[in-house]
N, C-alpha and C positions, 0 to 999 in steps of 0.2 A: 454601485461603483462610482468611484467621485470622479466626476467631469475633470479633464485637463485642463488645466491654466493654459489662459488667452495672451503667452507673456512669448516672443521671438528669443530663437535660442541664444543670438549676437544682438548686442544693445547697445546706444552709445549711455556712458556713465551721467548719471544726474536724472535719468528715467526710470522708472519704477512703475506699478500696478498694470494691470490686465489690458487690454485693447480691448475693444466695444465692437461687435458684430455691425454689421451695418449693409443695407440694401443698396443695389445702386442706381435705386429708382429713386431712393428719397434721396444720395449725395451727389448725383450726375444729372446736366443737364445734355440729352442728345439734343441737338439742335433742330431746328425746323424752317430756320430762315435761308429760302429758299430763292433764288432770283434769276431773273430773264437777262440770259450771257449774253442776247444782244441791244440790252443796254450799252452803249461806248461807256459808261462812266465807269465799267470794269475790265476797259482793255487790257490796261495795262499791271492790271495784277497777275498777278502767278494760278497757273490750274495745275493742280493736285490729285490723283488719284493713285488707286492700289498699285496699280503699271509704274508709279514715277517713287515708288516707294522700296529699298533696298530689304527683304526679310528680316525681319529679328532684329535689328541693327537700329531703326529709324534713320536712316541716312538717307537721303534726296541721292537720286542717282541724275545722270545729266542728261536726263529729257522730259525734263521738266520745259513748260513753253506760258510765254502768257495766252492770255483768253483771247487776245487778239488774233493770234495766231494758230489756236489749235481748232478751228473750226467748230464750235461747241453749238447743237441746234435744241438741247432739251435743258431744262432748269438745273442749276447748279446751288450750293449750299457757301454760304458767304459765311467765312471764317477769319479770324483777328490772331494777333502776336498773341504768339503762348495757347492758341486753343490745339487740344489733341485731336490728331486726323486718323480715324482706325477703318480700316478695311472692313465691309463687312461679308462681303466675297472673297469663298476661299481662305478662313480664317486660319486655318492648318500654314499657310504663309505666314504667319504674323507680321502684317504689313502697319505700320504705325510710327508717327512723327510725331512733334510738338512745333508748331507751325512758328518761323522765323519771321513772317510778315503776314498780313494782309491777303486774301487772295480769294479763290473760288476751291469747294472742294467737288470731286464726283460724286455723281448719285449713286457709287456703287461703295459711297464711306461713309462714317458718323461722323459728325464735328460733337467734339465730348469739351463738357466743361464742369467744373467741382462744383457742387455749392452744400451747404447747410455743413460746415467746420470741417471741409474736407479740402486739402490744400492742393493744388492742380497739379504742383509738379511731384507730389507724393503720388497720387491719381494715374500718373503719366505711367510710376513704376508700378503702382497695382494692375496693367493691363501688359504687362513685362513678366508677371510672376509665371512659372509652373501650373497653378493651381486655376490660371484665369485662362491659360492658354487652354489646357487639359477640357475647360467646361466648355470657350468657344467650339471647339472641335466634336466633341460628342451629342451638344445638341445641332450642329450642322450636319452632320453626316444622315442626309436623307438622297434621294433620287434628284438624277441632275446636278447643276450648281452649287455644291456647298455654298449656304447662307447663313448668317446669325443674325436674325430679325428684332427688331428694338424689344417686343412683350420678350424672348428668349433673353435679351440684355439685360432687360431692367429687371427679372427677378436672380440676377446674380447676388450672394452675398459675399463681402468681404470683411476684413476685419481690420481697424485703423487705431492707431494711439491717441494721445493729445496732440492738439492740432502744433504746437511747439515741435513734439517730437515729428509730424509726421514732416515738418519743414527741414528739422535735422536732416529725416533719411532722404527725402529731396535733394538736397542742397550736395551730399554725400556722394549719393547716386549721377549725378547732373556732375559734378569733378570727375566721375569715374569716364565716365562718358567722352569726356572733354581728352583725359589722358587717349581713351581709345582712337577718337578721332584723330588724335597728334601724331600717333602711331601708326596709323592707316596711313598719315602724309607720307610719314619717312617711305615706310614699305612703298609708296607709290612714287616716290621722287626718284628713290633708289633703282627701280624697275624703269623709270624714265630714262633713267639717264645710261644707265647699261644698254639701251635700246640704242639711245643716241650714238653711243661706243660702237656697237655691233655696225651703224651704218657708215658711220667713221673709218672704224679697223681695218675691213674688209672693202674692197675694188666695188665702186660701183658697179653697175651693167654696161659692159663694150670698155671699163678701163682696166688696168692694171697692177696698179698701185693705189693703196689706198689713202684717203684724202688726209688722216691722222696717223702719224708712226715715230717708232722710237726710233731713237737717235741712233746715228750711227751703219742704217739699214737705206741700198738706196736703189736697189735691184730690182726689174718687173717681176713681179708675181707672175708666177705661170698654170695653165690649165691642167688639173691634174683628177683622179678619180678617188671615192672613199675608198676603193680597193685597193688603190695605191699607197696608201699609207695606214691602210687599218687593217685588220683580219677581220671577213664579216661571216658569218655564223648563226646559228638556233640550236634550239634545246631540243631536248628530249619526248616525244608525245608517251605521257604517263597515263597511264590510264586511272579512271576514276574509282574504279574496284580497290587501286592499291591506295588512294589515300585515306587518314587517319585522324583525328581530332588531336592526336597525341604523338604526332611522327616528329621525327629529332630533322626535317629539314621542310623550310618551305618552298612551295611550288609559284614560281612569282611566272605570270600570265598576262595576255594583252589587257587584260581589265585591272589591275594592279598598276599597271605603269597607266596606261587614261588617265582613272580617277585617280590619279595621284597617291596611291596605297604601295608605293614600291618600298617605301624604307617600314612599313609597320609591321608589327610580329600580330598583327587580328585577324591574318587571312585565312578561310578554312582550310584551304587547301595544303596541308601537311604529308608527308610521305619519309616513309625509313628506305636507305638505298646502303644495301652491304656492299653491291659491285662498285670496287674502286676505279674501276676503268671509267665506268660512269659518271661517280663523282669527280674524275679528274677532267672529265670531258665538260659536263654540263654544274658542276659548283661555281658557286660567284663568288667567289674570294677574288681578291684582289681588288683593281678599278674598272667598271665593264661601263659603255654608255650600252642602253637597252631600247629600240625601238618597236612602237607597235608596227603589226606585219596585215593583222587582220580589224577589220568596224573602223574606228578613227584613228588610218594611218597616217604614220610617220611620227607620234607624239614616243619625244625622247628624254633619258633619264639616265642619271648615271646612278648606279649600284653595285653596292658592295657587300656582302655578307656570306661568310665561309658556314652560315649553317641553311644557304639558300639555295638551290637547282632550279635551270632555266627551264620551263615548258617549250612545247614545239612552238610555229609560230609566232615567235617574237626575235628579234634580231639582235645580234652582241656584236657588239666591236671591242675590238683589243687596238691599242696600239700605244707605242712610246711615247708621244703626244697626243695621250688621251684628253688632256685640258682642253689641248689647240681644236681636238677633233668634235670636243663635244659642243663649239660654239658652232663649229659650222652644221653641226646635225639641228641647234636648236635658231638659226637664223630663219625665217619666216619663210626662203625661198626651199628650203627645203622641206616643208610638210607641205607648200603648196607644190613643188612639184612630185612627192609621193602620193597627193591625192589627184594632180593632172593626169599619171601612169597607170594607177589602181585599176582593177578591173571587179566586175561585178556590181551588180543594180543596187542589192538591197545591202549587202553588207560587201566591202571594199577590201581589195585585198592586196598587197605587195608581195615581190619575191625578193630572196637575199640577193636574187643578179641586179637588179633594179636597185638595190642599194649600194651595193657595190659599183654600179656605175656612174653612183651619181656626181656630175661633175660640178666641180668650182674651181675658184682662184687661190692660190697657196702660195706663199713666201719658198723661194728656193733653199734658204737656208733654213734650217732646222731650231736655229736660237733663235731666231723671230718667231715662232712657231712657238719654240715653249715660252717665252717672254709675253704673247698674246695670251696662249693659256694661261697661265700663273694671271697678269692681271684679271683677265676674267673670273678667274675660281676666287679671287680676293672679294670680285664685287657679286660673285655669286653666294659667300659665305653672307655678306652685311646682307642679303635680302634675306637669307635662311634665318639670320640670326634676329632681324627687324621681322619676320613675320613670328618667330616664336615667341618674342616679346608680346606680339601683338597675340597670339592665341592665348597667351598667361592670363593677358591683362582680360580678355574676354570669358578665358574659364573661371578667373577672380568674380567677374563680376555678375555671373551665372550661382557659385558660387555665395554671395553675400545676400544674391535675393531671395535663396533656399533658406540663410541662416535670418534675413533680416526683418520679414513678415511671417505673419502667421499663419 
C-alpha cells in the first residue's frame, strides 16, 4: 500500500514537497535553567505557572504577580521573550503561552524552545494542534495527578515543512491570534460598560432615582415586586420514560439555562406532546425570561422557541416589559439575593413565591420602563453579536490547524 504524502490539506501558494517527520527531542530544547527565587535580582520579574494561564487560548489571566510578591520558597525555571511556557500538570487543560517578557516559570511547566531548523513560533502552534493535544493526554492518564514527563515529551513526533514555510504558518497563525485577542476586548469592553449602565440606570441602595436617565423622566421610582409586573410560573415535570432522541419538542431545564445551552437544539432531552392544553400551558413561543429554581439559583435567560416546553422547576416570567424585567432579574442583586433565600445544603433551591416577591425599584411610568429595556436589548444584541464573531473567529482558527499541519 503506498504511504500518504506528508503534504497539509491547506497551503500557502509558492510551497510545494512533503514535510519531514521530526522528534522533538532533536528540535525542542526543554529547559533546565533553574534558579533560587530568593535571589532579589528576580524580583521584579513576572511568575508564571499553569494557575495564571487561561485553557486553549494562551492568554495571561490577571493573577499573574511578580516574584516579589508571590511568596515562592522552591526553584523556579528562568524564561526570556518569545520562549513557550506549557503546563505539564494536567495536560487535558491545555495550559500554554508564548512568554511577553522575561520572568520565572513554575516547576509544574516546561520552558520549550526550537532549535536544529525549527522556528519557535511555528513550534508555539505544533503544541496548539489536535494530534499533540490527543498524545499529551493519553500518555498522562495514569493514577493520581495527570503528568506529561520530559522522556513521555521528547519521544513525540511531529511533522514540519521548510523552515520558510514553517515562518509563513507562524506569522499567519500569530495575526489570527492577534485578531482573537482584539475581539475578546470588544466583547469585554461591551460587557463593561453595560455593567456601568445597569449601575447607573437603576437607584442605588436607600435612593430612588437613578444617577443616569432619559430625558424627560423626573419622578421617584417606587418599591415594587417581580409579581407585580410579571407573571411568574414553571413547567411541567415530564417524566424521563416519555423522552425521545427524536421528539418534535425540546425539554429546556435548570441545567440548560446554567450552562448557558438555552438557545441550542443538542439537548437530549426531546419529547412529543399531543395535549394542546399542555402545549399551551408550558411552550415557549413568544419572549419568556427563564430562571433557575434548583443547584445554581437564580441564573437568568430570556427564550424563545415555539418548538420548546418548560420542565418543572425552573421559573418563567411573562410580562409586557419583558426587556425592562429581564435587566432587573439579571442585575447582580438579584441572584445574590436568590441565593441569600435558597434553602438546602448540598443542592439549593428557590420557590416561584420567592420570585415573585422579589423586590426593587421601578420607574412609575411604563415608557421609562420600555425605553430602559429597549436600550438594554440593543447593548445586549452588540455583546451577542461581539461574542459570535468572537466564537467564528475561534472555530476558524481551530479550523485552519486541522487543515494547516500534518
Amino acid at each position: 500500500m503506498r504511504q500518504k504524502k506528508l503534504v497539509p490539506k491547506r497551503r500557502f501558494a509558492g510551497f510545494d514537497g512533503e514535510w519531514e517527520e521530526v522528534s522533538l527531542e532533536d528540535t525542542v530544547d526543554i529547559s533546565t535553567n533553574m534558579v533560587d527565587t530568593r535571589d532579589d535580582e528576580y524580583n521584579e520579574l513576572w511568575h508564571i505557572g499553569p494557575g495564571n494561564i487561561e485553557s486553549f487560548t494562551g492568554k495571561l489571566l490577571d493573577n499573574v504577580m511578580k516574584v516579589k510578591y508571590s511568596n515562592l520558597i522552591s526553584g523556579k525555571f528562568h524564561f526570556y521573550k518569545d520562549d513557550i511556557i506549557y503546563g505539564k500538570i494536567n495536560p487535558q487543560l491545555a495550559k500554554y503561552t508564548m512568554a511577553k517578557s522575561e520572568g520565572l516559570a513554575s516547576a509544574d511547566a516546561y520552558v520549550l524552545n526550537s532549535k536544529n531548523n525549527i522556528e519557535q513560533t511555528f513550534l508555539y502552534y505544533v503544541i496548539q494542534t489536535y494530534e499533540f493535544y490527543k498524545y499529551t493526554v493519553s500518555v498522562s492518564s495514569r493514577t493520581g495527578m495527570p503528568k506529561i514527563n520530559r522522556e513521555e515529551l521528547n519521544v513525540y513526533n511531529f511533522n514540519a515543512p521548510s523552515f520558510k514555510e514553517q515562518q509563513k504558518i507562524g506569522h499567519f497563525f500569530n495575526q489570527l491570534d492577534e485578531m482573537i485577542a482584539t475581539q475578546q476586548q470588544k466583547v469585554e469592553k461591551t460587557k463593561a460598560l453595560n455593567s456601568a449602565y445597569l449601575a447607573e440606570m437603576f437607584p442605588a441602595e436607600g435612593e430612588r432615582v437613578p444617577k443616569r436617565r432619559f430625558a424627560g423622566f423626573t419622578e421617584e421610582w417606587e418599591e415594587c415586586t417581580l409579581g407585580d409586573i410579571a407573571e411568574v410560573r414553571t413547567g411541567k415535570a415530564f417524566s424521563s420514560t416519555e423522552f425521545k432522541s427524536n421528539g418534535k419538542y425540546l425539554v429546556i431545564n435548570n441545567k440548560d439555562i446554567s450552562e448557558k445551552r438555552n438557545n441550542r437544539e443538542s439537548t437530549a432531552n426531546r419529547i412529543d406532546i399531543d395535549d394542546q392544553t399542555a402545549l399551551s400551558n408550558y411552550a415557549l413561543s413568544g419572549e419568556n425570561i427563564l430562571v433557575t429554581m434548583d443547584g445554581n439559583v437564580g441564573i437568568t435567560a430570556k427564550y424563545s422557541n415555539e418548538k420548546a416546553v418548560l420542565a418543572q422547576r425552573v421559573g418563567r416570567l411573562n410580562s409586557e416589559q419583558i426587556d425592562f424585567v429581564f435587566q432587573v432579574t439579571q442585575n447582580l442583586k438579584f441572584i445574590e439575593e436568590m441565593n441569600k433565600i435558597s434553602v438546602g445544603n448540598i443542592i439549593k433551591h428557590i420557590s416561584l413565591k420567592q420570585i415573585s416577591d422579589y423586590l426593587f425599584m421601578a420607574p412609575i411610568d411604563e415608557e421609562e420602563q420600555r425605553k430602559i429595556g429597549e436600550f438594554f436589548k440593543q447593548l445586549d444584541e452588540k455583546i451577542t453579536n461581539a461574542e459570535r464573531k468572537l466564537d467564528k473567529l475561534k472555530a476558524m482558527k481551530q479550523a485552519y490547524l486541522q487543515e494547516m499541519f500534518v
